[in-house]
C-alpha positions as CSV (number, residue, x, y, z in Angstrom):
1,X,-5.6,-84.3,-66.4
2,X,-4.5,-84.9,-70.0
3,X,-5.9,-83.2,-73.1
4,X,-7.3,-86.9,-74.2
5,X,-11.0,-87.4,-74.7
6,X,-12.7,-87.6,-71.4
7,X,-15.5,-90.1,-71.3
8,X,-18.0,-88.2,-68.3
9,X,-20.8,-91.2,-67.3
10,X,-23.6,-90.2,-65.4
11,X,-25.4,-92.9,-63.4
12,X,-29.1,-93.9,-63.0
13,X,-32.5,-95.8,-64.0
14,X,-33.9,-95.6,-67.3
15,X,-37.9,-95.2,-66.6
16,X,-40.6,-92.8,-65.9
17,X,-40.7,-94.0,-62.4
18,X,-37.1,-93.4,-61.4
19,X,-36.4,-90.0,-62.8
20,X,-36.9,-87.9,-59.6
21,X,-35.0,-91.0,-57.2
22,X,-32.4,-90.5,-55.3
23,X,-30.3,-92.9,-57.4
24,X,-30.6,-91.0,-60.3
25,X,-28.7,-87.7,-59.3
26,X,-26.0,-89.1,-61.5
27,X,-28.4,-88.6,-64.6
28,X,-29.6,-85.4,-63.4
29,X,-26.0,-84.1,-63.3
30,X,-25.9,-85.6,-66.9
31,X,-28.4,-83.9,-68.1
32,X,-26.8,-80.2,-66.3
33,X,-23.9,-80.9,-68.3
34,X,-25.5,-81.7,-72.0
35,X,-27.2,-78.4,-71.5
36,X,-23.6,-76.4,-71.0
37,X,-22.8,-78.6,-73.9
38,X,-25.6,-77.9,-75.6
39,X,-26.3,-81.1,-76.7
40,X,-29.2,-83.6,-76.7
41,X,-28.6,-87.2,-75.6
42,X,-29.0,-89.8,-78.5
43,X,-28.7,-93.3,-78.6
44,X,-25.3,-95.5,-79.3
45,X,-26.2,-98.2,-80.2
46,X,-22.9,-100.2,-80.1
47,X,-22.5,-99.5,-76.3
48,X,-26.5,-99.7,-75.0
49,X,-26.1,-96.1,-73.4
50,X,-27.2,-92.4,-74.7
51,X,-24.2,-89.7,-75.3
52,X,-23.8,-86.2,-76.0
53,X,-20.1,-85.5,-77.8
54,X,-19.0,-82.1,-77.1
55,X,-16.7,-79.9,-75.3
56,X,-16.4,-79.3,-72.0
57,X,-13.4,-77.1,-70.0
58,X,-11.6,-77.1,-73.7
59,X,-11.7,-80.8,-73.8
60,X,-13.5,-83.4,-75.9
61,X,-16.3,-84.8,-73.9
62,X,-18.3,-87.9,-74.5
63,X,-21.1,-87.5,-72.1
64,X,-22.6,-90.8,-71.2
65,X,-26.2,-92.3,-69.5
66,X,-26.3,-96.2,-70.0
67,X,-30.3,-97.4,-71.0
68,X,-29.3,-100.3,-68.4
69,X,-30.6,-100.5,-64.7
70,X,-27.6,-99.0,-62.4
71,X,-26.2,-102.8,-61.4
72,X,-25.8,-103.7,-65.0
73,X,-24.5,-99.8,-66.3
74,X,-20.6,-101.7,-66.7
75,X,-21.2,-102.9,-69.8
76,X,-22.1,-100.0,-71.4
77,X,-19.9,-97.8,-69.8
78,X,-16.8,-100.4,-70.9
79,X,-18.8,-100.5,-74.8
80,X,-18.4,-96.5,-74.7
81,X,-14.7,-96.8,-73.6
82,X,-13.8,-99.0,-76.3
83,X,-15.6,-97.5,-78.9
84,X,-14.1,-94.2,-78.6
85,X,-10.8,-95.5,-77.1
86,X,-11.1,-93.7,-73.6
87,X,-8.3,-94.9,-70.8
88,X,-10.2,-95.7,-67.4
89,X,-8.2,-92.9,-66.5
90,X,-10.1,-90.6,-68.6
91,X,-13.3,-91.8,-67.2
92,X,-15.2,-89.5,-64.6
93,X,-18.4,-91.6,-63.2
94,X,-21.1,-89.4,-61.4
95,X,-23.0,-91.4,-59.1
96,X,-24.9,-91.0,-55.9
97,X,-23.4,-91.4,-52.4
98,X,-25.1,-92.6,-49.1
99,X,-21.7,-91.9,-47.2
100,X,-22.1,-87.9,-47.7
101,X,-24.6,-85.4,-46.2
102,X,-27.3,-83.9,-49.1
103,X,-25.5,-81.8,-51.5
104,X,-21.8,-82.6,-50.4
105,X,-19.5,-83.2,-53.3
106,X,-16.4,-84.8,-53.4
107,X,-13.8,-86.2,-56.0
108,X,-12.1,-89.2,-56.0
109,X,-9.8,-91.6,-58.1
110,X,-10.6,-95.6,-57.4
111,X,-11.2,-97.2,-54.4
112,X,-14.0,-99.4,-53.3
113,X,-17.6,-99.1,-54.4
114,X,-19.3,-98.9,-50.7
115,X,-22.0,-101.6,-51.9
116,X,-23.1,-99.4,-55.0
117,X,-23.8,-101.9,-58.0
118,X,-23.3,-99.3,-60.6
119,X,-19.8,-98.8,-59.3
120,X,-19.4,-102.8,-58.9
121,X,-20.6,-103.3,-62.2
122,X,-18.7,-100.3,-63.9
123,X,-15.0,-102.2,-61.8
124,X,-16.1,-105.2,-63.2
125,X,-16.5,-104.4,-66.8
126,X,-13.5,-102.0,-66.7
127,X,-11.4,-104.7,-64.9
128,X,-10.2,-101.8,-62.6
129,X,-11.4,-99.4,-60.2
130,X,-8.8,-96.9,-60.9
131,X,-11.4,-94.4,-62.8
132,X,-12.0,-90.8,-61.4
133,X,-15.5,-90.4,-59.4
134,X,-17.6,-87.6,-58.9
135,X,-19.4,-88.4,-55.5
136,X,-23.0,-86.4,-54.9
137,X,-24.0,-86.8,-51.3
138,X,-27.9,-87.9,-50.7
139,X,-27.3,-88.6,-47.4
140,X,-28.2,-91.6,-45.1
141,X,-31.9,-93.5,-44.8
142,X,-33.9,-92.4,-42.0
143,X,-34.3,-94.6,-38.9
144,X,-33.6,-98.3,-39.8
145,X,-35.1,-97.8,-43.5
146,X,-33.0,-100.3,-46.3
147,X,-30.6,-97.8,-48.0
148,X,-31.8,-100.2,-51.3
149,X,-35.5,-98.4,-51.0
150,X,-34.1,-94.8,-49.8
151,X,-31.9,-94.6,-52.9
152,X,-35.0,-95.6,-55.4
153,X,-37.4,-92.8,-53.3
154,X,-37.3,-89.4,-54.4
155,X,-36.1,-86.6,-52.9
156,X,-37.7,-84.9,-50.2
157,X,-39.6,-81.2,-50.5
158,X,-36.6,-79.4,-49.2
159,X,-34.2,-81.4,-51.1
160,X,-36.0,-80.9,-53.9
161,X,-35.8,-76.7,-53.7
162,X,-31.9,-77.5,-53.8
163,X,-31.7,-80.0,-56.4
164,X,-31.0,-78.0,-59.1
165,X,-27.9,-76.0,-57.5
166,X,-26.5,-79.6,-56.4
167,X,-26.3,-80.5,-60.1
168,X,-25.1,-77.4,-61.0
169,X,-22.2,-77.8,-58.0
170,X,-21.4,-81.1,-59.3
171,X,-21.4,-80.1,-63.1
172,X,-18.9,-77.6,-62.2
173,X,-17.0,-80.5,-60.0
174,X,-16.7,-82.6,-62.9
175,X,-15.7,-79.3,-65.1
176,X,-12.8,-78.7,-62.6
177,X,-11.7,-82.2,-63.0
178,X,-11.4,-82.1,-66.3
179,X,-9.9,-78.8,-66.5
180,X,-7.4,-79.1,-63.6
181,X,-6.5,-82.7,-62.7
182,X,-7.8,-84.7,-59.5
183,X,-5.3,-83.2,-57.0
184,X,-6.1,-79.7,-58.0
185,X,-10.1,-80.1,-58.3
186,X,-10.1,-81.4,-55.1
187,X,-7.6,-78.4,-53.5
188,X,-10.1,-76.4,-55.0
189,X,-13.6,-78.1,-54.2
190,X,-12.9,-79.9,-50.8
C-alpha cells in the first residue's frame, strides 16, 4: 500500500441498544484501533461520522464511525473521503461477515457486498467497490432465524469471552494492511 492517508471506517449502529450487536463488530474494531492511536472519537461535522486522526503502521490514519444506521453509512464514508482527499483505494472498511465462522478474519479488495447495506451503501456513495475490506466472521443464524435479526442480537456468552481478542486480531489485520499492502497482509493473515 502507498504512504497516502489511509481512511480506516469501522461499521455499525449509533445507539445504546446496538452497541453489544453482532453488526457492530466493525465499531468495536474502531474503537481497538483509536486506543493504539490513542485518540478519542470526535464529531466531523462536514461528513456526519466521528474520526480519530492519527498514526497507525507509520501512516496517517483517519479513523472513521458514521452517526448513520449501517444501510445509510455511504454518505458519510464518501463526505470523509472527499474532505480529506482519500482514493477508494486508500479506504479499508471493517465490517461484519455472516459468510465466516466467529472470529475468522479475512482481507479483501472489492467484490460484491453479500446483501450487507453498509457495504451497498458505502459502493454506492463511492461509485465503486474497489475499496480494501477487513472481513470479521460472526458466523451464520441458527436454525432458520432471519440473518437481519441475528446481526442486530448480541453476541453469545462464549462469543463474548473472545470478543475482545477478535478485535484485537482484526486491528492488527487492518495494521498489516496498511503496513504491507493487500497481497502481503493476506500471505501473512490467511
Amino acid at each position: 500500500m502507498s504512504t497516502d492517508t489511509a481512511l480506516v471506517i469501522g461499521l455499525g449502529n449509533p445507539g445504546p441498544q446496538y452497541e453489544k450487536t453482532r453488526h457492530n463488530i466493525g465499531f468495536m474494531v474502531a474503537g481497538t484501533l483509536a486506543g493504539r492511536m490513542g485518540g478519542k472519537f470526535n464529531a466531523h461535522k462536514k461528513s456526519g461520522a466521528e474520526i480519530v486522526e492519527g498514526r497507525l503502521a507509520g501512516r496517517r490514519v483517519i479513523l472513521g464511525k458514521p452517526r448513520s444506521y449501517m444501510n445509510l453509512s455511504g454518505a458519510a464514508v464518501a463526505g470523509l473521503a472527499r474532505f480529506f482527499s482519500v482514493d477508494p483505494s486508500n479506504i479499508i472498511v471493517v465490517h461484519d461477515e455472516l459468510d465466516l465462522d466467529f472470529g475468522t478474519i479475512r482481507l479483501k479488495l472489492g467484490g460484491g457486498e453479500g446483501g450487507h447495506n453498509g457495504l451497498r451503501s458505502i459502493s454506492s456513495s463511492l461509485s465503486t467497490k474497489d475499496y480494501l475490506r477487513t472481513r470479521v466472521g460472526i458466523g451464520r443464524p441458527p436454525g432458520r432465524m432471519d440473518p437481519a435479526d441475528y446481526v442486530l442480537k448480541p453476541f453469545s456468552a462464549a462469543e463474548r469471552k473472545e470478543l475482545d481478542l477478535v478485535c484485537e486480531e482484526a486491528a492488527d489485520a487492518v495494521e498489516l494492511l496498511l503496513e504491507l499492502g493487500l497481497e502481503a497482509a493476506q500471505n501473512r493473515l490467511h
